[in-house]
SERO-4910 file (N, C-alpha, C, O; in steps of 0.05 Angstrom, whole numbers):
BEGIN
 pado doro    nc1    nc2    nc3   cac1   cac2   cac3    cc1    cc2    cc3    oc1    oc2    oc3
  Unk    A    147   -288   -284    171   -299   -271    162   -317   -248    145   -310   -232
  Unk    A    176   -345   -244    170   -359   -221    164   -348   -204    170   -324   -206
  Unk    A    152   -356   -181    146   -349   -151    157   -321   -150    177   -317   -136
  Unk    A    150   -309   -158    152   -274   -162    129   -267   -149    106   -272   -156
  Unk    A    139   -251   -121    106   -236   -108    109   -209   -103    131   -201    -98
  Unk    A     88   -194   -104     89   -165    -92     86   -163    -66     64   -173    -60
  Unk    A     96   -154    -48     87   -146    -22     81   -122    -17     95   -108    -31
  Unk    A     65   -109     -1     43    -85     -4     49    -78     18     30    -89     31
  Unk    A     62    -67     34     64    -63     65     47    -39     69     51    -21     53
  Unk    A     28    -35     87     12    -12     94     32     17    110     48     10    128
  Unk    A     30     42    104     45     57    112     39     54    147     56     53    165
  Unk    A     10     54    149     12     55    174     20     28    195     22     28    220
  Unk    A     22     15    182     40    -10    193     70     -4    201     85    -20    214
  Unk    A     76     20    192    108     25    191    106     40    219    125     36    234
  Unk    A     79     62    231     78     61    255     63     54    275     38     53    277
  Unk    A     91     48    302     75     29    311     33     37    331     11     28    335
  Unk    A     55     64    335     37     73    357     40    101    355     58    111    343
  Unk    A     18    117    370     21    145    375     48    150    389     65    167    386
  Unk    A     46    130    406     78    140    425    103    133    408    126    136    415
  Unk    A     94    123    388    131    118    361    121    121    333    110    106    316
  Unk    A    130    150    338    123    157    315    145    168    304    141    173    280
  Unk    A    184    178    320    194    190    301    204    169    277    194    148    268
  Unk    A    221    179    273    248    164    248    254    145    266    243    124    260
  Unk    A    265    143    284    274    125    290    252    107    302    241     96    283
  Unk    A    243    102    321    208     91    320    210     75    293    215     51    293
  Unk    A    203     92    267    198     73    238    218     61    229    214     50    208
  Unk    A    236     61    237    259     50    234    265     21    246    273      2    233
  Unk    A    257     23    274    263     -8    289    233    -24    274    233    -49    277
  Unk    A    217    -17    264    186    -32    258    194    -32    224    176    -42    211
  Unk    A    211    -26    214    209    -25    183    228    -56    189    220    -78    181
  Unk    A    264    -50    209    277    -72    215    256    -96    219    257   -118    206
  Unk    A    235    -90    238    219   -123    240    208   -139    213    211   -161    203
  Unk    A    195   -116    207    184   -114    174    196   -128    157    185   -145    144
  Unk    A    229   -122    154    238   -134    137    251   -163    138    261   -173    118
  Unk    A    251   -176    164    259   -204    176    240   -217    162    248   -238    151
  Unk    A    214   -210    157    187   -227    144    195   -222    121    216   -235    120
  Unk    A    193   -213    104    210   -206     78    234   -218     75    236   -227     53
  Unk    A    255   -221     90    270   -240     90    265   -266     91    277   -282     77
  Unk    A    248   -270    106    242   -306    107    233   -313     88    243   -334     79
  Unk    A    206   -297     69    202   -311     40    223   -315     15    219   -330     -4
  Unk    A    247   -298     20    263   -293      9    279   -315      8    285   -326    -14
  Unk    A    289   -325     31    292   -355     48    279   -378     34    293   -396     23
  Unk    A    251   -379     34    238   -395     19    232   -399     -6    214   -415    -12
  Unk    A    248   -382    -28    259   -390    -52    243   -358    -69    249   -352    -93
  Unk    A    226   -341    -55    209   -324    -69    230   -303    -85    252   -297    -75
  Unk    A    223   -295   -101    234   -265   -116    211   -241   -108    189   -241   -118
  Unk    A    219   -221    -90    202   -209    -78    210   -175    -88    231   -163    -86
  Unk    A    184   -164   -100    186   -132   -103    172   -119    -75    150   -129    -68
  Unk    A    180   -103    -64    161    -93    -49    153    -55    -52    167    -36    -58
  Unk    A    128    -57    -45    118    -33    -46    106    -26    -20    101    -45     -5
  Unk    A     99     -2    -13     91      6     10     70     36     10     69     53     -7
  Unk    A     57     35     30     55     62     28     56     88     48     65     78     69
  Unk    A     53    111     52     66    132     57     42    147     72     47    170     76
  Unk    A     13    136     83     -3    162     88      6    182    114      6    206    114
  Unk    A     14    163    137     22    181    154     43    187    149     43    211    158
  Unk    A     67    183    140     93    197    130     82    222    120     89    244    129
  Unk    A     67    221    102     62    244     72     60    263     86     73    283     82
  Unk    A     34    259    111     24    273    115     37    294    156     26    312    168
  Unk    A     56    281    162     75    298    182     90    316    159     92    340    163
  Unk    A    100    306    137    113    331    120     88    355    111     95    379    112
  Unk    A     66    348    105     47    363     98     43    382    125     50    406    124
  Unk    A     31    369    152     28    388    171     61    409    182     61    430    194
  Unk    A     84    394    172    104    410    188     99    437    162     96    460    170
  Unk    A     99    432    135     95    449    118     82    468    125     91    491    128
  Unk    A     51    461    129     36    482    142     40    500    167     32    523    170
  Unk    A     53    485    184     62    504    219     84    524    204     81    548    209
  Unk    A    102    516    189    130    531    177    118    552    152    132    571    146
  Unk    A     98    548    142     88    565    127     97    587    118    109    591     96
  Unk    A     90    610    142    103    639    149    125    645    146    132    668    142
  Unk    A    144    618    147    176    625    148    185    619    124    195    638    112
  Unk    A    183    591    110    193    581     83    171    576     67    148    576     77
  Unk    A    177    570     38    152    551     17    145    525     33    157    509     47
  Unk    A    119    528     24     97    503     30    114    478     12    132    483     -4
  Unk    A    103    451     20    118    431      1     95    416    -18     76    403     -9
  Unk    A    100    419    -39     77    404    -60     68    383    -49     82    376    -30
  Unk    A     45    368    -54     43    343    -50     48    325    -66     41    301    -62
  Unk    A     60    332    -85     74    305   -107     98    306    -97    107    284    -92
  Unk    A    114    330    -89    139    322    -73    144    315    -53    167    311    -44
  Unk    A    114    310    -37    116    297    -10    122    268    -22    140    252    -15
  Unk    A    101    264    -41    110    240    -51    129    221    -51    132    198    -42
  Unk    A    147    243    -67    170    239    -77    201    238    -47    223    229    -52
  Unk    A    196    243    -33    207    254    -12    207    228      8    227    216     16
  Unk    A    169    220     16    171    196     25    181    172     20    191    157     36
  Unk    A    175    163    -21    193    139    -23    213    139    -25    222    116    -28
  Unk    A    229    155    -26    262    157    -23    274    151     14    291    135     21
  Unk    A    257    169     32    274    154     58    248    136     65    256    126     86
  Unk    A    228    126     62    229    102     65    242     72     55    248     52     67
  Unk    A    244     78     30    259     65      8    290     59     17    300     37     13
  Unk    A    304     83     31    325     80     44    329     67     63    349     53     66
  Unk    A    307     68     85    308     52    111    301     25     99    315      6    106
  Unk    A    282     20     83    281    -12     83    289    -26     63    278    -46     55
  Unk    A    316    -10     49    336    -27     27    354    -34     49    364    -56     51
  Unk    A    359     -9     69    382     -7     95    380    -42    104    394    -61     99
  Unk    A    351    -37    120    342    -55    139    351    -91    123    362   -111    134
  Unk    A    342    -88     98    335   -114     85    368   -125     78    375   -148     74
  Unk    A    387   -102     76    419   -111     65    431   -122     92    447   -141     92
  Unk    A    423   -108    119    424   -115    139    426   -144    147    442   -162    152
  Unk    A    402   -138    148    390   -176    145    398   -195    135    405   -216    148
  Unk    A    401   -192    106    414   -208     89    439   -221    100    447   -244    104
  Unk    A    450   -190    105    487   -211    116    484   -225    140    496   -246    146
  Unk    A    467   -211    158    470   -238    186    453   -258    173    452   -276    191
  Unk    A    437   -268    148    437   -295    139    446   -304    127    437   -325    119
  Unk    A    468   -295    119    485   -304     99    468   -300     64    471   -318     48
  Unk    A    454   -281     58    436   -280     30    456   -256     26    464   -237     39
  Unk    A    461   -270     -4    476   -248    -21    450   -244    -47    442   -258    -66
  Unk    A    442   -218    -38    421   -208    -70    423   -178    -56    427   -174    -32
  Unk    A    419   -160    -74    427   -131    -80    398   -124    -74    377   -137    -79
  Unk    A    402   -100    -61    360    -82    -52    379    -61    -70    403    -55    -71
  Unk    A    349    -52    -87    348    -22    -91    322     -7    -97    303    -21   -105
  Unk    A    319     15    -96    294     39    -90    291     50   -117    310     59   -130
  Unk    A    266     47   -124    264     62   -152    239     81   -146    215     74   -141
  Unk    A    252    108   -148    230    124   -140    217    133   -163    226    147   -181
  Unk    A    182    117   -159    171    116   -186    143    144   -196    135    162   -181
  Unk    A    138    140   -212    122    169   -221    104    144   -233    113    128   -249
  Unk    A     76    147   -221     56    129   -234     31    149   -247     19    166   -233
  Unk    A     24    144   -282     15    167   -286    -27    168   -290    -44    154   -300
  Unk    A    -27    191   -276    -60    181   -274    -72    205   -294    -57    222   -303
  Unk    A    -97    204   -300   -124    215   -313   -121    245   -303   -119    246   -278
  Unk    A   -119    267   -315   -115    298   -308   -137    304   -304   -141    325   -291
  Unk    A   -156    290   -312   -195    287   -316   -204    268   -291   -227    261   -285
  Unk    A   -184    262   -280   -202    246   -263   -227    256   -239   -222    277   -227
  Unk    A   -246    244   -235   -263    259   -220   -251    258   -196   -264    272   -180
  Unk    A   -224    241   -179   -223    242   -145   -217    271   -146   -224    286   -128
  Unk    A   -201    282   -171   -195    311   -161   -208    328   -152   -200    347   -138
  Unk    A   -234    321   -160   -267    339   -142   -273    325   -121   -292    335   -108
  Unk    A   -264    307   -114   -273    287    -86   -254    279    -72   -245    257    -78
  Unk    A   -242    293    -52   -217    286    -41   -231    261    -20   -251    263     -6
  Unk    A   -211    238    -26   -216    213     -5   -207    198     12   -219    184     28
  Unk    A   -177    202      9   -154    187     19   -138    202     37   -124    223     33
  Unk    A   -143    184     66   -139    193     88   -112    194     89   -102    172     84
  Unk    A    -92    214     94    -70    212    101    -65    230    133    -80    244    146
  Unk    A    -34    219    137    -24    238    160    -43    230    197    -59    212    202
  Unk    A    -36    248    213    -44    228    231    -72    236    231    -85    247    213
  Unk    A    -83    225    269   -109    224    279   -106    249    294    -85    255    305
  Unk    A   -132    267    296   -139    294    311   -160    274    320   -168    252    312
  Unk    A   -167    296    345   -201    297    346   -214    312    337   -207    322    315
  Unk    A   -239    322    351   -255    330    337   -256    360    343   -274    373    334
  Unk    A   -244    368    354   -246    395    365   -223    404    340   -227    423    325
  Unk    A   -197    386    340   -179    399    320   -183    399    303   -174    415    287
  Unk    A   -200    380    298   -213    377    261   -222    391    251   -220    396    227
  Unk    A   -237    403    272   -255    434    269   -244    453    258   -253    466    239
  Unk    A   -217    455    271   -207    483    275   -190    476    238   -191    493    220
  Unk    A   -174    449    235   -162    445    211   -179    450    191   -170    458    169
  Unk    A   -208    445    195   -229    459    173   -232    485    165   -234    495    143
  Unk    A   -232    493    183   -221    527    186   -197    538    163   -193    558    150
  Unk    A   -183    510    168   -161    521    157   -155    521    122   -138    532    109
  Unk    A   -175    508    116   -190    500     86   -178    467     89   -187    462     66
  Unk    A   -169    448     94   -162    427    101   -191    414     94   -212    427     97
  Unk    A   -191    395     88   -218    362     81   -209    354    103   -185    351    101
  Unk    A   -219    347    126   -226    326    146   -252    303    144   -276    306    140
  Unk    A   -238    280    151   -261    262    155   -258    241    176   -236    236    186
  Unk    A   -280    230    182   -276    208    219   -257    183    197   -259    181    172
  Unk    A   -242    172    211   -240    154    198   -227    127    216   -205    123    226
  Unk    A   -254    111    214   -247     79    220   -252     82    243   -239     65    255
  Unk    A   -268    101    262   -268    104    302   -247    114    310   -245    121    333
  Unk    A   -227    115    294   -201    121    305   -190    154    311   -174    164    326
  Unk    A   -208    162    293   -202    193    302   -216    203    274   -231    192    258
  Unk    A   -200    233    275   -206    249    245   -174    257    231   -152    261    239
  Unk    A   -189    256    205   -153    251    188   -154    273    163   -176    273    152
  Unk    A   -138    291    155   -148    302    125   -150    283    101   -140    261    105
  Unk    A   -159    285     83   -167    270     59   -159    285     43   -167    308     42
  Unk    A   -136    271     20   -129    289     -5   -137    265    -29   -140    241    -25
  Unk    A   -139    279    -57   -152    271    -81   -133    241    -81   -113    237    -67
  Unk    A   -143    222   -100   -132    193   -103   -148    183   -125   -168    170   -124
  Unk    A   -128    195   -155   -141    189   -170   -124    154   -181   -103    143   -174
  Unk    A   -144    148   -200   -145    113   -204   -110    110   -213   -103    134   -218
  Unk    A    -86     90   -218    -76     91   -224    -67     75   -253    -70     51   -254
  Unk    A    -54     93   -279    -59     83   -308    -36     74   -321    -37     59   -341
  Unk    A    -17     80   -312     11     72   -320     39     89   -292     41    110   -279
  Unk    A     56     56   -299     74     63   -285    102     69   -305    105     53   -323
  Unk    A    119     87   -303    129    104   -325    155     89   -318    165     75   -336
  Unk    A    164     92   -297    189     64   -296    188     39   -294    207     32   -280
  Unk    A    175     19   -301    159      6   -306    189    -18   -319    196    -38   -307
  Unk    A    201     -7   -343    224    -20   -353    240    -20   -336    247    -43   -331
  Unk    A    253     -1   -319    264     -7   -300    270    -29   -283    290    -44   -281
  Unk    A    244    -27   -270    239    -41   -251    236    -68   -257    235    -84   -238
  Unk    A    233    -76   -286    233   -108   -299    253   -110   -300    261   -132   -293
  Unk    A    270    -95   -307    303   -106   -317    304   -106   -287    291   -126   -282
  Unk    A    310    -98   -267    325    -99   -243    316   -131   -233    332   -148   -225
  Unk    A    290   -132   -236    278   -158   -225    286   -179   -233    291   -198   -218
  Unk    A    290   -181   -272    307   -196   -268    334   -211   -278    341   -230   -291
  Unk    A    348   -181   -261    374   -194   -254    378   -193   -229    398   -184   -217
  Unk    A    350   -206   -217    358   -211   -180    356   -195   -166    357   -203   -143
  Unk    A    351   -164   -171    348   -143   -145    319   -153   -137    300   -164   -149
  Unk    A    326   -142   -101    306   -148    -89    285   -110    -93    290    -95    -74
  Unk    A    269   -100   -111    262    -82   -113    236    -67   -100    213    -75    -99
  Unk    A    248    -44    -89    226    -24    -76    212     -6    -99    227      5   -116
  Unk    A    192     -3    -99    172      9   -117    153     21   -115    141     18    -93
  Unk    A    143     37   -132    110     54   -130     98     60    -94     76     57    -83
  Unk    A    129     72    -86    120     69    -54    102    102    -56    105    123    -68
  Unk    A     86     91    -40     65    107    -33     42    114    -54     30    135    -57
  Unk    A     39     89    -70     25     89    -94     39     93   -120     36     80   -141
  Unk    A     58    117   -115     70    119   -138     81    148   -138     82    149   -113
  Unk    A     89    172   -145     79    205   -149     63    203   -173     66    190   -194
  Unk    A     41    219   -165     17    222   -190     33    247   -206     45    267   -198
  Unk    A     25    233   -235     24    257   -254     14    242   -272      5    220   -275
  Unk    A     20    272   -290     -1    268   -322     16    285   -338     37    297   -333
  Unk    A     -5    284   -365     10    297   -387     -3    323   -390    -28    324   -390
  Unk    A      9    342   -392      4    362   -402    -13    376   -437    -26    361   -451
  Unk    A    -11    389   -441    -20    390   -465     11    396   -482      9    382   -502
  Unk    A     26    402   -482     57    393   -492     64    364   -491     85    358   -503
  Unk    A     47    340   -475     54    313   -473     70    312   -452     78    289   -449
  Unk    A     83    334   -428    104    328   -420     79    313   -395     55    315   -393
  Unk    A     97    302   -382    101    297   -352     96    315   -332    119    321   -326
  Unk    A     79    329   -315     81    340   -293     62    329   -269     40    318   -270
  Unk    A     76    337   -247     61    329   -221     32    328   -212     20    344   -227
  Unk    A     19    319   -199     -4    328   -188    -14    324   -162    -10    301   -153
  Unk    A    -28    342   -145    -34    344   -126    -52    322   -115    -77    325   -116
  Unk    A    -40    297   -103    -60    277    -99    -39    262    -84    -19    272    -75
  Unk    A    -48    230    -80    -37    213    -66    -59    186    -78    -83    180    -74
  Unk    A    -36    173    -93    -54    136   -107    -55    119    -82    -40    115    -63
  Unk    A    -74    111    -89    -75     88    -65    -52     67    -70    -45     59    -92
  Unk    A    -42     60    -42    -16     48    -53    -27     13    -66    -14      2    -83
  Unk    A    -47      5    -56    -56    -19    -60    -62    -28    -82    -52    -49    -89
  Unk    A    -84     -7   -102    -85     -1   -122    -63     -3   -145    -61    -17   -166
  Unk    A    -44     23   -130    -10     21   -154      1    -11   -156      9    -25   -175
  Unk    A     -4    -17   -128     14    -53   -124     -1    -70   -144     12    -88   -154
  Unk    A    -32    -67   -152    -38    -87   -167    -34    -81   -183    -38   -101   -197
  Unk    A    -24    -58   -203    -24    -42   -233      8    -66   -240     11    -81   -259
  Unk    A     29    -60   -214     55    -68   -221     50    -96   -218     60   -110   -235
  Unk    A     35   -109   -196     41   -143   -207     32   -151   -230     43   -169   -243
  Unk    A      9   -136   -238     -3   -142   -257     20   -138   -282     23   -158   -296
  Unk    A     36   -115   -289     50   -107   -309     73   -128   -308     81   -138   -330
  Unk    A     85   -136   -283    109   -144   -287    105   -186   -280    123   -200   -271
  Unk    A     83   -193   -286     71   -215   -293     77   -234   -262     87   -256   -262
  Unk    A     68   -219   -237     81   -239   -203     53   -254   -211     32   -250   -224
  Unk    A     66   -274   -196     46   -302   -193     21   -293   -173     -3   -298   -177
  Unk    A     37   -274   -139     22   -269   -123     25   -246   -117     46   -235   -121
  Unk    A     -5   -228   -100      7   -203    -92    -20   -210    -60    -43   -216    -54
  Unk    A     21   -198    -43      6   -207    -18      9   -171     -2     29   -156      0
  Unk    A    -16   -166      5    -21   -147     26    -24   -146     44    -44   -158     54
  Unk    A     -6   -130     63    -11   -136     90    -24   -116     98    -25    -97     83
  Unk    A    -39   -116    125    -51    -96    142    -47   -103    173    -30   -115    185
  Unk    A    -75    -88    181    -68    -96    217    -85   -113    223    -92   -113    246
  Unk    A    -93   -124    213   -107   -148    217    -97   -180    200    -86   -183    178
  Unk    A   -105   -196    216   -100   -229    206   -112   -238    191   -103   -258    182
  Unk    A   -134   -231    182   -161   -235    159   -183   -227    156   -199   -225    175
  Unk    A   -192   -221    129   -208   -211    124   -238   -213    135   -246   -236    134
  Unk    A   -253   -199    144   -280   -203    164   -306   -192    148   -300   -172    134
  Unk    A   -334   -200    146   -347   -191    136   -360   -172    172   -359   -183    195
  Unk    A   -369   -149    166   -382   -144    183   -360   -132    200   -371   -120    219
  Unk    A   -336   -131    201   -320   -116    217   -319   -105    243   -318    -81    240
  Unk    A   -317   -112    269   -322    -91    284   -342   -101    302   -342    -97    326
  Unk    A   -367   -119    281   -386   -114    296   -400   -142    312   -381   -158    311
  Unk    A   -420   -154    324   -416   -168    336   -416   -204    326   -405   -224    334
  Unk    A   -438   -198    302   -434   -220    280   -408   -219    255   -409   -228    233
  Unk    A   -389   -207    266   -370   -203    248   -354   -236    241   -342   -249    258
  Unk    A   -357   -242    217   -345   -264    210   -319   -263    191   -318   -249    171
  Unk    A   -296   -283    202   -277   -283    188   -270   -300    161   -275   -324    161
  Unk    A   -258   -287    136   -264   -306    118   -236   -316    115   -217   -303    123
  Unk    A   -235   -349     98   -208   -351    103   -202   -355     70   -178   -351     63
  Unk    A   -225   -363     46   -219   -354     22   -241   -337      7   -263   -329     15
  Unk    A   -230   -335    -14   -258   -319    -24   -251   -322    -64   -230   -318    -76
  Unk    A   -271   -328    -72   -267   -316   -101   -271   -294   -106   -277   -276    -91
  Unk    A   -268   -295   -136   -272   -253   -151   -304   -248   -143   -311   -227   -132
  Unk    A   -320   -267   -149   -343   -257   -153   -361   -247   -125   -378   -230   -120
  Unk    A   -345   -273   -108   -352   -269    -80   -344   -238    -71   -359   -220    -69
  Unk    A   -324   -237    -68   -303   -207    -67   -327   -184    -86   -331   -164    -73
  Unk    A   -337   -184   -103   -348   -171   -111   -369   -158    -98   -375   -136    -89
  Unk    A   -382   -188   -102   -415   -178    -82   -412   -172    -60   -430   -154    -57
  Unk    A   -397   -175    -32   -391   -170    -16   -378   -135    -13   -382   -120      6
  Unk    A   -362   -130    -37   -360    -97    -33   -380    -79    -47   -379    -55    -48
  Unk    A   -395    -92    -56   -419    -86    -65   -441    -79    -46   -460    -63    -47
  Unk    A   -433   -100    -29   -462    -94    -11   -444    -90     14   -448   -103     35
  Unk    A   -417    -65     13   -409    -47     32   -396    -57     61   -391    -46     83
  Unk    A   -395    -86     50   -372    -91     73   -353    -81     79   -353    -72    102
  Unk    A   -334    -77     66   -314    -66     60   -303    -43     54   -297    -42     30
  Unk    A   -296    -18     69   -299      9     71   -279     24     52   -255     21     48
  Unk    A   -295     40     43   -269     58     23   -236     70     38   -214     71     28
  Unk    A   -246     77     61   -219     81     71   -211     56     98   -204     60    121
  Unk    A   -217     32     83   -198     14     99   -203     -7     82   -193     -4     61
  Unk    A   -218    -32     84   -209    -55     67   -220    -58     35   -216    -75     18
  Unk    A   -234    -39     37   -247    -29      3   -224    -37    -24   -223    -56    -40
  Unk    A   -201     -8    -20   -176    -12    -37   -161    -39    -41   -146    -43    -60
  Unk    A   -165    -53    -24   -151    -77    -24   -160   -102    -30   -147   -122    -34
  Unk    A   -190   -100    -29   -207   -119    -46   -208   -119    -70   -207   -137    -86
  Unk    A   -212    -90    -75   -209    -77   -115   -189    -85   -125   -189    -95   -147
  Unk    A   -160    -78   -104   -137    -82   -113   -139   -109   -115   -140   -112   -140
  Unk    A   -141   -132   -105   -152   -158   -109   -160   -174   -137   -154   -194   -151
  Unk    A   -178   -152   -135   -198   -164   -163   -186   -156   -189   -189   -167   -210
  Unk    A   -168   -133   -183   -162   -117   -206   -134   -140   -214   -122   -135   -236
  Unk    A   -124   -159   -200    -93   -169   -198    -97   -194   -223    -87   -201   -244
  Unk    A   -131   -207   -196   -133   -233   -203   -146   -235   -244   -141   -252   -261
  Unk    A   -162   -213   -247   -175   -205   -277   -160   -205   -293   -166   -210   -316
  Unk    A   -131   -198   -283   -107   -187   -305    -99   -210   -309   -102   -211   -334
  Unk    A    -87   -239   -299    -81   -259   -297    -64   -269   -279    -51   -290   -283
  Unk    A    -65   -252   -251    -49   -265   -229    -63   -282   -219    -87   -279   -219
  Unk    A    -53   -302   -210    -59   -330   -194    -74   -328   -161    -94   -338   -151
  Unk    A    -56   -310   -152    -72   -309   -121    -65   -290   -100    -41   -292    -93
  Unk    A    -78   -271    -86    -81   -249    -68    -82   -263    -34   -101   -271    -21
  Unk    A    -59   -260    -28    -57   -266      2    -62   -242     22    -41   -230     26
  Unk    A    -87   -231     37    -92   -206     54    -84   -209     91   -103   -213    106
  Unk    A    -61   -208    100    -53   -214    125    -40   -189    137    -33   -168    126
  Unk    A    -36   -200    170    -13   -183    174      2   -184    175      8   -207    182
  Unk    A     29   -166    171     55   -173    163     56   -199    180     55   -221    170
  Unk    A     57   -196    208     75   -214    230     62   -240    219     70   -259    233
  Unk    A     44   -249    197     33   -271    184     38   -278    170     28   -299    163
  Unk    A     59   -267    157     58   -264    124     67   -306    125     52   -325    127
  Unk    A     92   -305    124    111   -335    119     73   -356    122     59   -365    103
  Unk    A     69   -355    148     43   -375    153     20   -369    134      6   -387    124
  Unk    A     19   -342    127     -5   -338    108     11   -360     78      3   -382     71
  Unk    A     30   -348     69     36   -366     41     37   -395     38     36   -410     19
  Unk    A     41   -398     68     45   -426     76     18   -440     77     18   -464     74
  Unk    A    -12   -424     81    -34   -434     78    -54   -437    106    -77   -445    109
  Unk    A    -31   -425    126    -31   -436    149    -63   -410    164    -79   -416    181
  Unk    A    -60   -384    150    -78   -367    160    -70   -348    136    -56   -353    117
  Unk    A    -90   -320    145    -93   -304    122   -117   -307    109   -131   -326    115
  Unk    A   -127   -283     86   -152   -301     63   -128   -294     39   -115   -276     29
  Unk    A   -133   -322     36   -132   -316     13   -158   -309    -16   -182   -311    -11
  Unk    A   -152   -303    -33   -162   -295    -60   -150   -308    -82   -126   -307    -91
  Unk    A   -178   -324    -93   -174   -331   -125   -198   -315   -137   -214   -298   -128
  Unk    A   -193   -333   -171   -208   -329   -186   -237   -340   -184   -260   -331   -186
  Unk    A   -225   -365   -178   -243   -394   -180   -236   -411   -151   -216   -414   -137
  Unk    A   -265   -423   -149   -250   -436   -123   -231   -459   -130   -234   -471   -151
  Unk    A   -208   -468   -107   -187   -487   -114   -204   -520   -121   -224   -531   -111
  Unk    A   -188   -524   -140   -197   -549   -154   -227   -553   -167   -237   -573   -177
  Unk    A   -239   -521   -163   -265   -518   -174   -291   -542   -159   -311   -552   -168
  Unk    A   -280   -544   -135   -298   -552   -109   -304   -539    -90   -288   -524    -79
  Unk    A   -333   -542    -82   -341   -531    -62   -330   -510    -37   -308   -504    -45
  Unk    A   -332   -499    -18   -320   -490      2   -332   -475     26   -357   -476     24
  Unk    A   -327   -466     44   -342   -453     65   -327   -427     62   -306   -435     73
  Unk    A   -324   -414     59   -309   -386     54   -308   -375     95   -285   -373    105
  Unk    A   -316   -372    102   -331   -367    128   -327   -382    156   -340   -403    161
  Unk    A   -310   -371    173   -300   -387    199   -307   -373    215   -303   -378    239
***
């Protein structure tokens, strides 16, 4: 479909800070969120968006555990399930909002999706994916104690890690084509998706994990044929070296470049790793081009103006400096 893009919003982009962290907190930052989303919308785009859920998932996970003693624990496929529905709510809310003080008449709606993965997969023996907030290290300790996976993650603190296995099919999938297009502006595979698999009856049931949402986003642009799939994070562009003091920013990159470069570990499994894969995995299938910004970038990133972008091939199959 023409100018059809995915947008990838990072869960933790939804908060802002330790000090706003309730509902309402994610609420005024999902509203900003969705003004950018509105403006491409503005500029002629057909936009699905997906998001994801780690610190959401994971305040329902810890309130589960403090409440323990008193009520049932809550699955983690139904945390899942739980998070893309009120996030899904707040930013169909936010985006119908919007719409009328611009005068845009197009319909939002939430499709809370079940994306189905490998029952065999090995993350289930390797839990990796950081959700929920930051401890230190003294609580980390003690959450170890508690049989909990902790790991440091990014300088920023310590986080639990639950399984994130690859994602293989998205099961509403028709859905979400027919809605697209007849013009809904569609929310999707938020928080990767809810994992499940088939049973040995063939049915459908849940599983204890969390997909990387980046990952699910390239499965669906890929399925539902978007031209672009743009991801945001907290940063303005992609850096080799991160952090450190030769850290260089890139402003394009090809597949192959993108390759060797997460190859030789630029790019960290729990931070810009997923989103390079997700990258490569978009552009292989036959999408056109991967824009990596932060939201408050997005309009200027498409516009060319900042951002990296990602191809296949470099543009016009000429030369380039990848590297600013």
């Amino acid at each position: 479909m023409k100018n059809l893009v995915v947008v990838a919003i990072g869960g933790n982009s939804l908060i802002k800070d330790k000090a706003h962290q309730t509902v309402e907190d994610q609420k005024k930052q999902i509203e900003r969120t969705c003004s950018h989303i509105a403006d491409l919308i503005e500029k002629g785009f057909e936009v699905v968006i997906t998001h994801g859920n780690g610190p959401q998932i994971g305040f329902i996970l810890f309130r589960s555990d403090v409440a323990k003693d008193k009520i049932h624990e809550v699955p983690l496929d139904s945390c899942g399930a739980d998070t893309q529905g009120a996030l899904g709510y707040q930013i169909q809310q936010s985006l119908d909002n919007e719409f009328r003080k611009r005068g845009i008449t197009k319909p939002v709606v939430s499709v809370v999706t079940q994306v189905e993965v490998d029952a065999q997969d090995p993350a289930f023996c390797n839990p990796t994916k950081p959700i929920g907030q930051f401890f230190d290290k003294e609580d980390a300790e003690l959450l170890k104690k508690q049989g909990w996976k902790v790991i440091e993650d990014s300088g920023r603190g310590w986080r639990r890690v639950v399984a994130s296995p690859q994602p293989k099919k998205i099961i509403e999938l028709d859905a979400i084509e027919t809605l697209v297009k007849n013009g809904f502006v569609v929310i999707a595979v938020g928080g990767g998706g809810i994992p499940v698999a088939r049973n040995e009856q063939r049915d459908l049931v849940g599983k204890s994990a969390v997909i990387d949402k980046d990952l699910a986003s390239s499965l669906l642009a890929s399925d539902i044929h978007a031209e672009k799939l743009i991801i945001t994070t907290s940063v303005e562009k992609v850096a080799l070296n991160f952090g450190k003091p030769e850290q260089q920013y890139l402003d394009e990159l090809i597949v192959s470049e993108a390759k060797r470069y997460l190859q030789e570990g630029h790019f960290p499994a729990g931070s810009m790793g997923p989103k390079i894969q997700a990258a490569i995995d978009f552009l292989e299938h036959g999408g056109k081009e991967v824009i990596i910004t932060s939201l408050e970038k997005v309009t200027d990133a498409v516009e060319g103006r900042t951002g990296t972008r990602i191809k296949e091939y470099p543009i016009n199959n000429k030369e380039y400096s990848t590297i600013k």
